[in-house]
ZADREN-175630 format. One record per residue (C-alpha): residue number from 1; x, y negated, z; residue in three letters. Coordinates in Angstrom, 1 decimal, m for minus. Layout:
BEGIN
<atom><seq>NUM</seq><xx>X</xx><yy>Y</yy><zz>Z</zz><type>ALA</type></atom>
...
//
This chain:
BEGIN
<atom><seq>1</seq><xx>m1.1</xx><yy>m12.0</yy><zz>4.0</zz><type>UNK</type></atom>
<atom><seq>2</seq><xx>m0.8</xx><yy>m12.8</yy><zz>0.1</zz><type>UNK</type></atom>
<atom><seq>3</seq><xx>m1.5</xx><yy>m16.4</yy><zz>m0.5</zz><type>UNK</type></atom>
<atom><seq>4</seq><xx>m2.0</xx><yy>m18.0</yy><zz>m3.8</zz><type>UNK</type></atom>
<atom><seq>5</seq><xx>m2.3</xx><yy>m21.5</yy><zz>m5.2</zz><type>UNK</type></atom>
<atom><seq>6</seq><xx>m4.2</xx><yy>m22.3</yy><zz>m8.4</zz><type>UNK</type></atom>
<atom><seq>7</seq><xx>m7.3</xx><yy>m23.1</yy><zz>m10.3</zz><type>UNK</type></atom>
<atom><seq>8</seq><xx>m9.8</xx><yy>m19.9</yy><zz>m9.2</zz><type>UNK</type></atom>
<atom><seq>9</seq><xx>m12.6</xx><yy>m22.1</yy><zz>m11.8</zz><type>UNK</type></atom>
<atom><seq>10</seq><xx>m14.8</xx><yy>m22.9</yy><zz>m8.5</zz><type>UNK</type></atom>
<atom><seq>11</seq><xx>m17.7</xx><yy>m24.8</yy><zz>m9.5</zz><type>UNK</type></atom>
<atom><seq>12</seq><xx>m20.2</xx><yy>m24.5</yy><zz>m6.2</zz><type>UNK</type></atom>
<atom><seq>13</seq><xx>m20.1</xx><yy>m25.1</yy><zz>m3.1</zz><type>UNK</type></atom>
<atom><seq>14</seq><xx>m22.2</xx><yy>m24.6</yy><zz>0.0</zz><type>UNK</type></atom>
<atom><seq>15</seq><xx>m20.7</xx><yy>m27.5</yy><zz>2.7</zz><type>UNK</type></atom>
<atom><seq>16</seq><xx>m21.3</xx><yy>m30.6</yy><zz>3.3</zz><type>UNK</type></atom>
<atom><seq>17</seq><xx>m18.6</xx><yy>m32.8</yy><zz>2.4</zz><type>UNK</type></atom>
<atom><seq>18</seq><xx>m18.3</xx><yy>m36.8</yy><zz>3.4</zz><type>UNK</type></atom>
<atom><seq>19</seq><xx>m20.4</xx><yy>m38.8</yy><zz>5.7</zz><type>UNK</type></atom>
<atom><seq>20</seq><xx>m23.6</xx><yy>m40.0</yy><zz>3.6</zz><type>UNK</type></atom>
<atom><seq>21</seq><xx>m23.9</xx><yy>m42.4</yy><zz>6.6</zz><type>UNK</type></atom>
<atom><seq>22</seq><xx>m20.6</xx><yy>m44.3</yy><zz>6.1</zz><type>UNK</type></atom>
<atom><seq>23</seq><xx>m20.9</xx><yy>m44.0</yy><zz>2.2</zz><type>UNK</type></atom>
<atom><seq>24</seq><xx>m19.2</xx><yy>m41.2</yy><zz>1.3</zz><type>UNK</type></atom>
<atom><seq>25</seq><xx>m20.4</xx><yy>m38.7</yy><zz>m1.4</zz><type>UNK</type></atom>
<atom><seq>26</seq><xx>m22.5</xx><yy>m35.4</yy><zz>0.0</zz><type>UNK</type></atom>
<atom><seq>27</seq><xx>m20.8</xx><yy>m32.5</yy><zz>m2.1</zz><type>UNK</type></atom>
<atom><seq>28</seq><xx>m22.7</xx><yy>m29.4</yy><zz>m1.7</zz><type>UNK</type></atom>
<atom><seq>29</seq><xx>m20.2</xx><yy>m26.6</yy><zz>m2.6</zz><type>UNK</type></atom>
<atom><seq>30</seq><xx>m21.1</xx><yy>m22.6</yy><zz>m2.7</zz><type>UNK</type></atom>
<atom><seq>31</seq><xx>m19.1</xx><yy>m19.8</yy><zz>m3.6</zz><type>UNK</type></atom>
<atom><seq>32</seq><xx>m20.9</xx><yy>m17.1</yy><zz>m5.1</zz><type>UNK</type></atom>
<atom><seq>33</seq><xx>m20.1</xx><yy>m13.4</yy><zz>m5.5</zz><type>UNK</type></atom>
<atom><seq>34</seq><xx>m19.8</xx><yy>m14.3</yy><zz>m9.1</zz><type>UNK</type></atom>
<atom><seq>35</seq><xx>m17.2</xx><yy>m16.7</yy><zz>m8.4</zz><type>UNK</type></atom>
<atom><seq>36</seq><xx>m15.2</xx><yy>m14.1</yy><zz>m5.8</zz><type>UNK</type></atom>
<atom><seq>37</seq><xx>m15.0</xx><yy>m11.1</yy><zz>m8.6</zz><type>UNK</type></atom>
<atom><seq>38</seq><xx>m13.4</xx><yy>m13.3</yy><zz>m10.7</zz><type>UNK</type></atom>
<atom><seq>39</seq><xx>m10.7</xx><yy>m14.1</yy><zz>m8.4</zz><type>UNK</type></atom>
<atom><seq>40</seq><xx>m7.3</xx><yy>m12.8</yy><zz>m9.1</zz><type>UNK</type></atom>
<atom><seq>41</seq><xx>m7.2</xx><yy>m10.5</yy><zz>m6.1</zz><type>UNK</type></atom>
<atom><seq>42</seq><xx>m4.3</xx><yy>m8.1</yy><zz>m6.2</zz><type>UNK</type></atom>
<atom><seq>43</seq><xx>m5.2</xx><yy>m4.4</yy><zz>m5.9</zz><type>UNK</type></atom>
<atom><seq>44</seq><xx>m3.2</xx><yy>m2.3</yy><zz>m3.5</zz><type>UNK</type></atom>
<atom><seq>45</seq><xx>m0.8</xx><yy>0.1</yy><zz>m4.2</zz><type>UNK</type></atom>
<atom><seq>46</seq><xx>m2.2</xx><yy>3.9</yy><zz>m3.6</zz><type>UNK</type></atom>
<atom><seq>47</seq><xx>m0.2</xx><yy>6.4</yy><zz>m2.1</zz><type>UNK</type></atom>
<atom><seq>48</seq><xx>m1.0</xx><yy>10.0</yy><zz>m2.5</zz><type>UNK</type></atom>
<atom><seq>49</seq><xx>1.7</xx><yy>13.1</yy><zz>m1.2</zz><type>UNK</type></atom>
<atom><seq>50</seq><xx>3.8</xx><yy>14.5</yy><zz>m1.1</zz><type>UNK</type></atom>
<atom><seq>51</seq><xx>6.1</xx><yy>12.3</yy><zz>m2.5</zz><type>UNK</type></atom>
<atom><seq>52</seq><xx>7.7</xx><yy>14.8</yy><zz>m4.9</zz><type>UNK</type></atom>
<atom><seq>53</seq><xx>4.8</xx><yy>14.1</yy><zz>m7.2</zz><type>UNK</type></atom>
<atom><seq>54</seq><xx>3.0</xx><yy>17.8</yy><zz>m6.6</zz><type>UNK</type></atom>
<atom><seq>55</seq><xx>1.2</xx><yy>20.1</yy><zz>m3.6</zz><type>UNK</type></atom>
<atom><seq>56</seq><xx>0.0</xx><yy>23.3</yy><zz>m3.5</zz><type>UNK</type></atom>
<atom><seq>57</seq><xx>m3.6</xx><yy>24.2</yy><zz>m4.2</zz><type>UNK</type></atom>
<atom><seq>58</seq><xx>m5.8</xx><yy>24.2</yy><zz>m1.3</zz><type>UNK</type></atom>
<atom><seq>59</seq><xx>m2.5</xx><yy>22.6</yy><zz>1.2</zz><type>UNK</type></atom>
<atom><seq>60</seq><xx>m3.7</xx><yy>18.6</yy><zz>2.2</zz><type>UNK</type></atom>
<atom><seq>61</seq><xx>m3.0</xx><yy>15.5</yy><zz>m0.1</zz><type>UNK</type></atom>
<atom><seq>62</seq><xx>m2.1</xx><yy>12.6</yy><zz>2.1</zz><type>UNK</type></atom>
<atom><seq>63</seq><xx>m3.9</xx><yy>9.6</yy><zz>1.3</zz><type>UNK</type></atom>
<atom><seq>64</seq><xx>m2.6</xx><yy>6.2</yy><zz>1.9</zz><type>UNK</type></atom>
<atom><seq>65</seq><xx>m2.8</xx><yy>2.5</yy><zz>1.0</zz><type>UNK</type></atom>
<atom><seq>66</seq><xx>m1.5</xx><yy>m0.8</yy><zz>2.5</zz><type>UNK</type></atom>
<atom><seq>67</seq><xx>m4.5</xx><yy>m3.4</yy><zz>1.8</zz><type>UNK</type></atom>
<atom><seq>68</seq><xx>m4.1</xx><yy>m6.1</yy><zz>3.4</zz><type>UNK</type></atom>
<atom><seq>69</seq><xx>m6.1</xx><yy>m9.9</yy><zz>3.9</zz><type>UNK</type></atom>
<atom><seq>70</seq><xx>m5.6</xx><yy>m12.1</yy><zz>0.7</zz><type>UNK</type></atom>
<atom><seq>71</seq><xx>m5.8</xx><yy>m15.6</yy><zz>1.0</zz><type>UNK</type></atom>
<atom><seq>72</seq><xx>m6.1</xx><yy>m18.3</yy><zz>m2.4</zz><type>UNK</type></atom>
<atom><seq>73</seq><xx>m6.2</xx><yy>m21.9</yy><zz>m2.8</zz><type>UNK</type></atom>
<atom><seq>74</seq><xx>m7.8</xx><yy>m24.4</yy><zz>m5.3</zz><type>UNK</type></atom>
<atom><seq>75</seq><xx>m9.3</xx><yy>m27.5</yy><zz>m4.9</zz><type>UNK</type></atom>
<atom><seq>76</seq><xx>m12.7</xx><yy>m29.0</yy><zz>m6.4</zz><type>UNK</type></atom>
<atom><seq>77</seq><xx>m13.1</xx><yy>m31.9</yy><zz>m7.0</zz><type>UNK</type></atom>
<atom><seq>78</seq><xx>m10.0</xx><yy>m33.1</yy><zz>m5.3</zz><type>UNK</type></atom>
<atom><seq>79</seq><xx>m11.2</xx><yy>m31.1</yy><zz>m2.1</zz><type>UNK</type></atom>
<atom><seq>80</seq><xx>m9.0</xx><yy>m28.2</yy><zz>m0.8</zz><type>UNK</type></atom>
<atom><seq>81</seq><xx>m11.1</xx><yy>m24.7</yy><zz>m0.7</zz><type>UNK</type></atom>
<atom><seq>82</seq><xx>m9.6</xx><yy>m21.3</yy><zz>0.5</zz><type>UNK</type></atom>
<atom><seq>83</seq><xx>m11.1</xx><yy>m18.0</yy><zz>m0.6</zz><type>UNK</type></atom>
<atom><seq>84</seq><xx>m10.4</xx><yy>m15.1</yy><zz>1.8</zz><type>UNK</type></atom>
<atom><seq>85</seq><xx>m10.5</xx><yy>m11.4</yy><zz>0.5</zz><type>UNK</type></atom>
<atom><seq>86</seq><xx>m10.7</xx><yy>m9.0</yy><zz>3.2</zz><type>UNK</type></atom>
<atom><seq>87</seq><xx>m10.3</xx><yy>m5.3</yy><zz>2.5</zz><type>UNK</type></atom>
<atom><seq>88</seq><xx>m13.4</xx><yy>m3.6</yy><zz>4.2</zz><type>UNK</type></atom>
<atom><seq>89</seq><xx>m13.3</xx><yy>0.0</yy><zz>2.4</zz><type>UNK</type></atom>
<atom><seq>90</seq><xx>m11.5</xx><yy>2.3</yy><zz>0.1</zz><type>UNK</type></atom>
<atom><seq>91</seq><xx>m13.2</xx><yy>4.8</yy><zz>m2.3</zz><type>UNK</type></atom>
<atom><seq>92</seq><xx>m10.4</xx><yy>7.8</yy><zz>m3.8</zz><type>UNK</type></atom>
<atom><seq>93</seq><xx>m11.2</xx><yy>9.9</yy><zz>m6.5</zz><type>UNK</type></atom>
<atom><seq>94</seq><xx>m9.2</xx><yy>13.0</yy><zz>m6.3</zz><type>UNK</type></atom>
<atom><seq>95</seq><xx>m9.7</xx><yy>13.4</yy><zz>m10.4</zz><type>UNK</type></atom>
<atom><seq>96</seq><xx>m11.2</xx><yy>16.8</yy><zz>m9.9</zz><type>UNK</type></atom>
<atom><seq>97</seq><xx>m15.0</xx><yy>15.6</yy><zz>m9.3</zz><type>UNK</type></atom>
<atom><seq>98</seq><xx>m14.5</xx><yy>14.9</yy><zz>m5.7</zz><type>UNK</type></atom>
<atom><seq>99</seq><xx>m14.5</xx><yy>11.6</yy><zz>m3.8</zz><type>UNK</type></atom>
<atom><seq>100</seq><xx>m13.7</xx><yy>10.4</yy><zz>m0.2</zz><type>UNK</type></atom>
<atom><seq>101</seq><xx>m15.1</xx><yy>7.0</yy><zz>1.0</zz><type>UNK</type></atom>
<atom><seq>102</seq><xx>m13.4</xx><yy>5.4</yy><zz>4.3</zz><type>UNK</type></atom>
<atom><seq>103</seq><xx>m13.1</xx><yy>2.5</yy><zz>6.4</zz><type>UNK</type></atom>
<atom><seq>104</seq><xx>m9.4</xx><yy>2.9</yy><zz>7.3</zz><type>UNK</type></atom>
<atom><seq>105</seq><xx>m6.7</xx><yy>2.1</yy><zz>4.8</zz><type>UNK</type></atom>
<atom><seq>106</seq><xx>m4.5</xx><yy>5.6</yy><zz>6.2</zz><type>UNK</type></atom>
<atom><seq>107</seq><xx>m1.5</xx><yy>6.4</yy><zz>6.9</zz><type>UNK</type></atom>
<atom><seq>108</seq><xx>1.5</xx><yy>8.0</yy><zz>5.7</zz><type>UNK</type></atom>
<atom><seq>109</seq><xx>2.6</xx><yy>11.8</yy><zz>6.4</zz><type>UNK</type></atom>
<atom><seq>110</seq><xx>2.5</xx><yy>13.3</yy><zz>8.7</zz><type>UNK</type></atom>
<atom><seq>111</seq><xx>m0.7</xx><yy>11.1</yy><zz>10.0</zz><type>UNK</type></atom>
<atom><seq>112</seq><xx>m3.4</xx><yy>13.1</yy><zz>7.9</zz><type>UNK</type></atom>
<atom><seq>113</seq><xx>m6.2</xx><yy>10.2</yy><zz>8.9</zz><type>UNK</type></atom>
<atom><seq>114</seq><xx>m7.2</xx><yy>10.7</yy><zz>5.3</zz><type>UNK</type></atom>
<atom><seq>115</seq><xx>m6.4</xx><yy>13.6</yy><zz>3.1</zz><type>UNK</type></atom>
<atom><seq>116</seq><xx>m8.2</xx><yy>15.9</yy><zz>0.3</zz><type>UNK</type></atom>
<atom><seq>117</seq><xx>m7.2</xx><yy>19.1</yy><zz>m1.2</zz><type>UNK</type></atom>
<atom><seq>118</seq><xx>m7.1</xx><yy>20.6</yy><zz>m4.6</zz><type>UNK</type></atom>
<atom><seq>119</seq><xx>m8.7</xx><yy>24.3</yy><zz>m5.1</zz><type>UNK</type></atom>
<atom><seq>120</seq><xx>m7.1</xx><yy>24.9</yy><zz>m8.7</zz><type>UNK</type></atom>
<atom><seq>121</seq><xx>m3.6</xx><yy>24.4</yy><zz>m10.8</zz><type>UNK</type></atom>
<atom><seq>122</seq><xx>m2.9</xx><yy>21.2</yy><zz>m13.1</zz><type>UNK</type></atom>
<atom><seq>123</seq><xx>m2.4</xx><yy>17.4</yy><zz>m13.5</zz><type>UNK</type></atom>
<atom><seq>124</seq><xx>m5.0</xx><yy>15.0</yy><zz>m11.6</zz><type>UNK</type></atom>
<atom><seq>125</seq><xx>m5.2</xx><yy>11.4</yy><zz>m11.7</zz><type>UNK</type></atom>
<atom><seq>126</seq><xx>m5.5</xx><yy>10.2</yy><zz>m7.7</zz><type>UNK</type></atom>
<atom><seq>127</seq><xx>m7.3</xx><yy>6.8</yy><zz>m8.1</zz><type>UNK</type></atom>
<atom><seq>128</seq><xx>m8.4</xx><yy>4.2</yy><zz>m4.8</zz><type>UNK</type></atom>
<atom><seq>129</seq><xx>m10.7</xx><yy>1.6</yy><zz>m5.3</zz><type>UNK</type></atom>
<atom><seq>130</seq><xx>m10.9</xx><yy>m1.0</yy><zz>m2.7</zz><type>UNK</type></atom>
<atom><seq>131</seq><xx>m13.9</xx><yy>m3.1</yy><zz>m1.8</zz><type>UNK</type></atom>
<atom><seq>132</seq><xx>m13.4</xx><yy>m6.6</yy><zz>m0.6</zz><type>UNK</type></atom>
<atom><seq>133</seq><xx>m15.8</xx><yy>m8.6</yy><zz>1.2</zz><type>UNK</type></atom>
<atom><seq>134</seq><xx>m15.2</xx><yy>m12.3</yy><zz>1.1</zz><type>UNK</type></atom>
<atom><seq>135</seq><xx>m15.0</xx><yy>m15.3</yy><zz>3.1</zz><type>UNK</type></atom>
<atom><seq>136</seq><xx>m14.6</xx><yy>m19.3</yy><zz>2.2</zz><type>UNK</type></atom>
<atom><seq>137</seq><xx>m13.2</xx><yy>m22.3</yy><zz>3.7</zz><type>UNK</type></atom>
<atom><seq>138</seq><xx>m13.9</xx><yy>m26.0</yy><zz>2.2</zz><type>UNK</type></atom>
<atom><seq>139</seq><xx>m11.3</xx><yy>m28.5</yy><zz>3.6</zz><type>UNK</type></atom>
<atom><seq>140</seq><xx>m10.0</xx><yy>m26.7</yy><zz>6.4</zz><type>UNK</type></atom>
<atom><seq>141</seq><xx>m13.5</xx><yy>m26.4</yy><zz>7.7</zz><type>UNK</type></atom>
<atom><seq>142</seq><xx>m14.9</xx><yy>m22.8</yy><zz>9.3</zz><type>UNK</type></atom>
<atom><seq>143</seq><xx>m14.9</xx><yy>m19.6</yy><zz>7.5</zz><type>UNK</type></atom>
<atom><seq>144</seq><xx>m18.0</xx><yy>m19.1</yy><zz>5.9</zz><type>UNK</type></atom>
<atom><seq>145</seq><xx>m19.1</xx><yy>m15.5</yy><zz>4.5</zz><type>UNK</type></atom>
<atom><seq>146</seq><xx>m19.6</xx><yy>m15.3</yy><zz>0.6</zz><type>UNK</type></atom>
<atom><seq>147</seq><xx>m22.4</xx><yy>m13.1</yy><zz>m0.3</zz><type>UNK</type></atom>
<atom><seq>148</seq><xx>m22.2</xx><yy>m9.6</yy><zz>m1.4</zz><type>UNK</type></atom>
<atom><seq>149</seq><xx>m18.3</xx><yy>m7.6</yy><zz>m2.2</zz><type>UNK</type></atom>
<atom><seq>150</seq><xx>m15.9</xx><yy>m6.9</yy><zz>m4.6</zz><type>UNK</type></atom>
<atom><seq>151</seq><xx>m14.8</xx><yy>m3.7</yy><zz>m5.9</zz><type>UNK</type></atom>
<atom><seq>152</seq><xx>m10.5</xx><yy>m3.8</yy><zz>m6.9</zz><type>UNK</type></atom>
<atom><seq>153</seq><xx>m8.9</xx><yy>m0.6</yy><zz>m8.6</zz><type>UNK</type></atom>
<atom><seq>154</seq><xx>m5.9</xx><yy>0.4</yy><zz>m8.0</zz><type>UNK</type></atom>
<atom><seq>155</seq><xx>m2.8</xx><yy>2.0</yy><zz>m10.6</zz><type>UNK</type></atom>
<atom><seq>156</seq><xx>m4.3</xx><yy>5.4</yy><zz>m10.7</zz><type>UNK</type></atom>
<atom><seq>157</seq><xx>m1.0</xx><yy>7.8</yy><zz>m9.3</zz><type>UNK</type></atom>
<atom><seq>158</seq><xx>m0.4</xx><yy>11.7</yy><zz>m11.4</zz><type>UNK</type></atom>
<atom><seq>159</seq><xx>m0.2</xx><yy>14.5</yy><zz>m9.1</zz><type>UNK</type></atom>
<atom><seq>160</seq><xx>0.6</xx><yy>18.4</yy><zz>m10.0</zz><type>UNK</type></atom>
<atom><seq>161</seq><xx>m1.8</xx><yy>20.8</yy><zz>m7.9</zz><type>UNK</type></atom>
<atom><seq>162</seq><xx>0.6</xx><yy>24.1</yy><zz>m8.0</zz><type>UNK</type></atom>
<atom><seq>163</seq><xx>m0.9</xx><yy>27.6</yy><zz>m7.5</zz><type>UNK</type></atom>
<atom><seq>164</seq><xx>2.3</xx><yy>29.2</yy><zz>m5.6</zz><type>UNK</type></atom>
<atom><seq>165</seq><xx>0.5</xx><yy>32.9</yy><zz>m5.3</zz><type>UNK</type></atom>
<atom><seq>166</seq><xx>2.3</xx><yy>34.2</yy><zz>m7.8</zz><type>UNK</type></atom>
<atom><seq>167</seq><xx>5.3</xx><yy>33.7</yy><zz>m6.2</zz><type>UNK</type></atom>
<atom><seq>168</seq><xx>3.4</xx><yy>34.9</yy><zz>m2.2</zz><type>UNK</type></atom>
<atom><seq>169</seq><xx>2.6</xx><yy>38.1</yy><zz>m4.0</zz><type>UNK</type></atom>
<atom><seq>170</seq><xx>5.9</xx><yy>39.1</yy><zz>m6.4</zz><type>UNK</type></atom>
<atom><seq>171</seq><xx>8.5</xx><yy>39.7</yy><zz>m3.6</zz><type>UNK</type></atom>
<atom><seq>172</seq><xx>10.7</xx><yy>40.9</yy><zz>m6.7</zz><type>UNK</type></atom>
<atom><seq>173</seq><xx>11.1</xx><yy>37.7</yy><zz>m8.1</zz><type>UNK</type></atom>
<atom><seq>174</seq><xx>13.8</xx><yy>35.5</yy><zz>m6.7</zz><type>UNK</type></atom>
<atom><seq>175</seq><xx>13.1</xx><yy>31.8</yy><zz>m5.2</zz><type>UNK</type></atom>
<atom><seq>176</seq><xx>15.9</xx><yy>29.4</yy><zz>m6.8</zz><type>UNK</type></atom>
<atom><seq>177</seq><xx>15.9</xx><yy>26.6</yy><zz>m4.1</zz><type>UNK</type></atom>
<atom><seq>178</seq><xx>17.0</xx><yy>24.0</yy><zz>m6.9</zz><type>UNK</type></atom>
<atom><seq>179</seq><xx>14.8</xx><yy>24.8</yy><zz>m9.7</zz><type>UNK</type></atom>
<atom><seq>180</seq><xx>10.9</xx><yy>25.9</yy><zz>m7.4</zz><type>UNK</type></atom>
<atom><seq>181</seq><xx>8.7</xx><yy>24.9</yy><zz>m7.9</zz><type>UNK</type></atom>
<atom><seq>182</seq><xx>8.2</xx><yy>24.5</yy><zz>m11.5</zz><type>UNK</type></atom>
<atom><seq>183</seq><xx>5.9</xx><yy>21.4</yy><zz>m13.0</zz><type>UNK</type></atom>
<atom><seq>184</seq><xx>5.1</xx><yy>21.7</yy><zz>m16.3</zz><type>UNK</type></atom>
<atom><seq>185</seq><xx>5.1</xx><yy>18.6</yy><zz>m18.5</zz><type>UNK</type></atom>
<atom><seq>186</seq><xx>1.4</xx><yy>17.0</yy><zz>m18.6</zz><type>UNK</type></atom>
<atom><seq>187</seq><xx>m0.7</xx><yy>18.1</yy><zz>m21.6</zz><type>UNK</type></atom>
<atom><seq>188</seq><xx>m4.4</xx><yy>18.6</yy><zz>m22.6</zz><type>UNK</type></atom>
<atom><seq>189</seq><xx>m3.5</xx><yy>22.4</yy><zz>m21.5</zz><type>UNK</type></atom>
<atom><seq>190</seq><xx>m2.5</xx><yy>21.4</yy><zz>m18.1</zz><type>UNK</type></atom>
<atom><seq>191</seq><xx>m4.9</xx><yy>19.2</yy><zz>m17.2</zz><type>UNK</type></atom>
<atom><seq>192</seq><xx>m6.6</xx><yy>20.3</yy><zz>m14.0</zz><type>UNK</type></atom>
<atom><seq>193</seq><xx>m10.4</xx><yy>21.8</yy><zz>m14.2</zz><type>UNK</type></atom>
<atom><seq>194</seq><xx>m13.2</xx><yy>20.6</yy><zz>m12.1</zz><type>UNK</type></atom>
<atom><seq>195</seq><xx>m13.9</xx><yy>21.5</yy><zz>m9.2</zz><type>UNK</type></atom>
<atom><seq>196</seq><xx>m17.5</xx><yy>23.0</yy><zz>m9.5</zz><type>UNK</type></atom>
<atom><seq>197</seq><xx>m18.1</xx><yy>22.7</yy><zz>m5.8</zz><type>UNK</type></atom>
<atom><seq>198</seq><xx>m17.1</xx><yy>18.7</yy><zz>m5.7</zz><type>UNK</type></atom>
<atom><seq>199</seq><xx>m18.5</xx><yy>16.3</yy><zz>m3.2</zz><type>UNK</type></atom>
<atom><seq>200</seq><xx>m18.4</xx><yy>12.7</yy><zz>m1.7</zz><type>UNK</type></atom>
<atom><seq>201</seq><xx>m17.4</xx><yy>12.9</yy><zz>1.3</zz><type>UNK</type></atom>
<atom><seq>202</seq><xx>m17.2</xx><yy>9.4</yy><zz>3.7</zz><type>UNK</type></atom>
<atom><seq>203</seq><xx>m15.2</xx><yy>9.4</yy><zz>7.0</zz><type>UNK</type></atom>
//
């Protein structure tokens, strides 16, 4: 669980704080949705593979993250308040048009709980966007629920979609272990095309 300690700007409140009764002072403290997207919540790292940084066309493209619970601290008016982020679902965009939205954060290969494919040749940006929902605690009292979510992108990661049929079909030309496959450098000419048949898929 990450845990941070600072001034998050937290002006509302929605607790009762002191006992009116005894004199104390009756602080009314909220934290809005407002309030939570402005929170320095860390995005996740994404992890889409191969590792090597290319896959064939049309072979799966492991999708991963590692989201996990975020927990900061400020005070108010000298009174402590925790913000909670919790990770609740996670949006990739494959770059060619299509998208996948899913509850589970995945898992490495060769678990394939979330995976896309490419059907054409070129450079794609993979991008994950995590949505938070939030909880808040005002002096170590219960969790409350803050109203509405958060949506957190993540470092988009480059990945070469490879068309290895010219290679299935030319039995003439000779497979060098070291040098196959081939990735050209990223250009305007290599980007990869749409995919004309893209979707948003949720698991």
């Amino acid at each position: 669980m990450n845990q941070t300690s600072q001034d998050l700007g937290v002006r509302c409140y929605s607790a009762l704080v002191g006992d009116p009764a005894a004199g104390g002072a009756a602080v009314v403290i909220t934290v809005t949705r407002e309030d939570f997207a402005k929170l320095p919540v860390i995005a996740p790292e994404a992890h889409a593979g191969p590792v090597d940084g290319w896959v064939p066309v049309n072979m799966d493209v492991v999708l991963y993250t590692d989201a996990e619970d975020q927990t900061l601290e400020t005070s108010v008016l000298g009174i402590p308040v925790q913000i909670r982020a919790i990770p609740v679902s996670y949006t990739w965009d494959l770059g060619d048009g299509n998208t996948i939205t899913t509850s589970e954060s995945g898992r490495p290969y060769p678990a394939k709980d979330v995976t896309g494919t490419y059907r054409y040749e070129g450079w794609y940006d993979v991008t994950l966007t995590t949505t938070y929902a939030g909880q808040f605690s005002v002096a170590g009292g219960p969790w409350q629920d803050i109203e509405g979510t958060i949506d957190v992108a993540s470092e988009p990661v480059a990945l070469f979609s490879k068309s290895l049929e010219s290679r299935l079909v030319d039995g003439d030309v000779p497979v060098d272990e070291d040098a196959d496959p081939w990735i050209p450098a990223r250009s305007p000419d290599t980007e990869g095309p749409q995919d004309p048949e893209a979707r948003d898929r949720s698991l």
